[in-house]
C-alpha positions as CSV (number, residue, x, y, z in Angstrom):
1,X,97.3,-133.6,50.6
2,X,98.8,-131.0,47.9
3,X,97.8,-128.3,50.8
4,X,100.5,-129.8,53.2
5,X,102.9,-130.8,50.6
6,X,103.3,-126.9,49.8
7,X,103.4,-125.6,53.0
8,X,105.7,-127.7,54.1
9,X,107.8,-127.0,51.4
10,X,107.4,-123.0,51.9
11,X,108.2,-123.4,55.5
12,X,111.5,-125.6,54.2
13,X,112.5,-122.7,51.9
14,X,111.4,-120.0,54.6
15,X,113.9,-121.6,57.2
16,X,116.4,-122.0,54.8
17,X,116.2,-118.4,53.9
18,X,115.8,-117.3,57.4
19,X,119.1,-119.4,58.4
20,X,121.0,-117.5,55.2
21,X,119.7,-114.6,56.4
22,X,121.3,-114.8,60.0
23,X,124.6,-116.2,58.9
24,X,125.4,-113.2,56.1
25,X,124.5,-111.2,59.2
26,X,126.5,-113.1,61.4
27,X,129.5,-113.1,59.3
28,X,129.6,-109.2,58.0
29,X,129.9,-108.4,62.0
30,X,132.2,-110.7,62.6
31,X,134.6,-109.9,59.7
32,X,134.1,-106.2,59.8
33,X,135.1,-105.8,63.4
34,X,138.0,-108.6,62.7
35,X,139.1,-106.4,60.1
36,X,138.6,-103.0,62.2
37,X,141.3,-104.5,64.9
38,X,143.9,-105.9,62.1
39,X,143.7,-103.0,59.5
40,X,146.5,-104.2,58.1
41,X,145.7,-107.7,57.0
42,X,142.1,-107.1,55.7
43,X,142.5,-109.4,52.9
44,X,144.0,-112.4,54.4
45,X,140.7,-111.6,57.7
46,X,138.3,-111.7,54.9
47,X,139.0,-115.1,53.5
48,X,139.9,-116.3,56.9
49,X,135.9,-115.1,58.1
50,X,134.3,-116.7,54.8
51,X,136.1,-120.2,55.0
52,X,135.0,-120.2,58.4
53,X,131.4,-119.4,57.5
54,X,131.3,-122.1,54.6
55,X,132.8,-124.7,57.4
56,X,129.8,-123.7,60.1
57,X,127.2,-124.2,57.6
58,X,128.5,-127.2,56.2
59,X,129.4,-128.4,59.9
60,X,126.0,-128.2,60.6
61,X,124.4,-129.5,57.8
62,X,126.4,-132.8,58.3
63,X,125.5,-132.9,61.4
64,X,121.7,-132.3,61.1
């Protein structure tokens, strides 16, 4: 029984690694090109892209 305990566990982390993984990815595209067509607010895109980051992942942890 301690066999599927810890697997299940390291597939729990391995997913929840994975899911961090695609997000940071998601978000550095989505910001950087934000920020490539309005050069001049870069700041204001950045904080707007992470906000609406943390809401998705919060979103859907509610939600699951």
């Amino acid at each position: 029984m301690g066999v599927i305990k810890y697997n299940t566990m390291f597939l729990g982390i391995l997913v929840l690694i994975t899911a961090l993984t695609i997000s940071a990815v998601a978000i550095y595209y989505s910001v950087s090109g934000l920020v490539a067509i309005f050069a001049a607010a870069a700041l204001p895109i950045i904080i707007m892209g992470g906000a609406l980051e943390i809401g998705k992942l919060v979103t859907a942890v509610w939600l699951h």
